[in-house]
C-alpha positions in Angstrom: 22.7 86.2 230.2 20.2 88.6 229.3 16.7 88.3 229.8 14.5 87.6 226.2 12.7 90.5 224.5 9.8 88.1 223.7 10.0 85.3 227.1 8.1 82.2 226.6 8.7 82.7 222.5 10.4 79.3 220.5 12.9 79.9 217.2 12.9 77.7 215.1 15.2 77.7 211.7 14.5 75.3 209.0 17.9 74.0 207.2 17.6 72.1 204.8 20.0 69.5 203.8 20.8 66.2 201.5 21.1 63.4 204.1 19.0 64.0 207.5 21.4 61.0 209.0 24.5 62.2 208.2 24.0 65.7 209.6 22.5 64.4 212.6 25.5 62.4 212.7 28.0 65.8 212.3 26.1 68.0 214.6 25.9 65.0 217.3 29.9 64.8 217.4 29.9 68.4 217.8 28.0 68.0 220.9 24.6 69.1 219.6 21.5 66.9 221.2 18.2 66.6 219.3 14.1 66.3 220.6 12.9 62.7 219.4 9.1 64.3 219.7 10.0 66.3 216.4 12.6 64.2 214.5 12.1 61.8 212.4 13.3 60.1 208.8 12.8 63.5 206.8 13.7 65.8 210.1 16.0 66.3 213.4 14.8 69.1 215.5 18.9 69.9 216.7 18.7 71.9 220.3 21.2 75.3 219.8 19.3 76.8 222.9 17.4 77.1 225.6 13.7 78.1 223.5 16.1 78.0 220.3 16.0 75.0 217.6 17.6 74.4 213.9 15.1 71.7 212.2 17.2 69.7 209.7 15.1 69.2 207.1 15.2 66.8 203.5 15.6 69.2 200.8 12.1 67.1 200.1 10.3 68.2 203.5 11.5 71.2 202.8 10.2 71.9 199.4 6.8 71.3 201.8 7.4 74.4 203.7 7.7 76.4 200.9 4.8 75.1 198.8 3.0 75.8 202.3 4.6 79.1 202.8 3.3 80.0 199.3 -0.2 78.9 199.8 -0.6 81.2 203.2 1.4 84.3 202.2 3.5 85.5 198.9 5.5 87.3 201.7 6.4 84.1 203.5 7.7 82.7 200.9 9.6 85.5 200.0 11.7 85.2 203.0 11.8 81.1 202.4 13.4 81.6 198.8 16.1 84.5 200.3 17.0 81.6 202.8 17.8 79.0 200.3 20.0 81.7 198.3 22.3 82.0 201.7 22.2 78.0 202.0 23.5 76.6 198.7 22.6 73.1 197.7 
């Protein structure tokens, strides 16, 4: 393994999708595990890594981080709207 450009750094990729449960449910019989501290009825924070995490979102809690995105930066939001173009609804 090589060592991290940026050690002690976190990723974290909001996906969202239409039923929290059920993709929980998919990703769980592929052997993914989630972190109860940051999952929850509109999320699943889904462990891919070791500092790495995929944050299933609601499409709803995920309209949030883009009305948020837009508030701080038109730049972050941006990037938020060229992620939903590579993830189809």
């Amino acid at each position: 393994m090589t060592t991290p450009a940026h050690a002690g750094r976190m990723l974290f990729v909001n996906m969202p999708v239409a039923d929290v449960e059920r993709s929980k449910a998919f990703f769980a019989k592929l052997g993914f595990s989630y972190n109860p501290a940051f999952t929850d009825d509109t999320a699943a924070c889904m462990l891919v890594g070791e500092h790495a995490f995929v944050m299933l979102l609601s499409r709803e809690k995920f309209a949030e981080f883009l009305e948020a995105a837009d508030r701080r930066s038109h730049h972050a939001r941006a990037g938020a709207v060229q992620l939903q173009r590579v993830i189809p609804r």
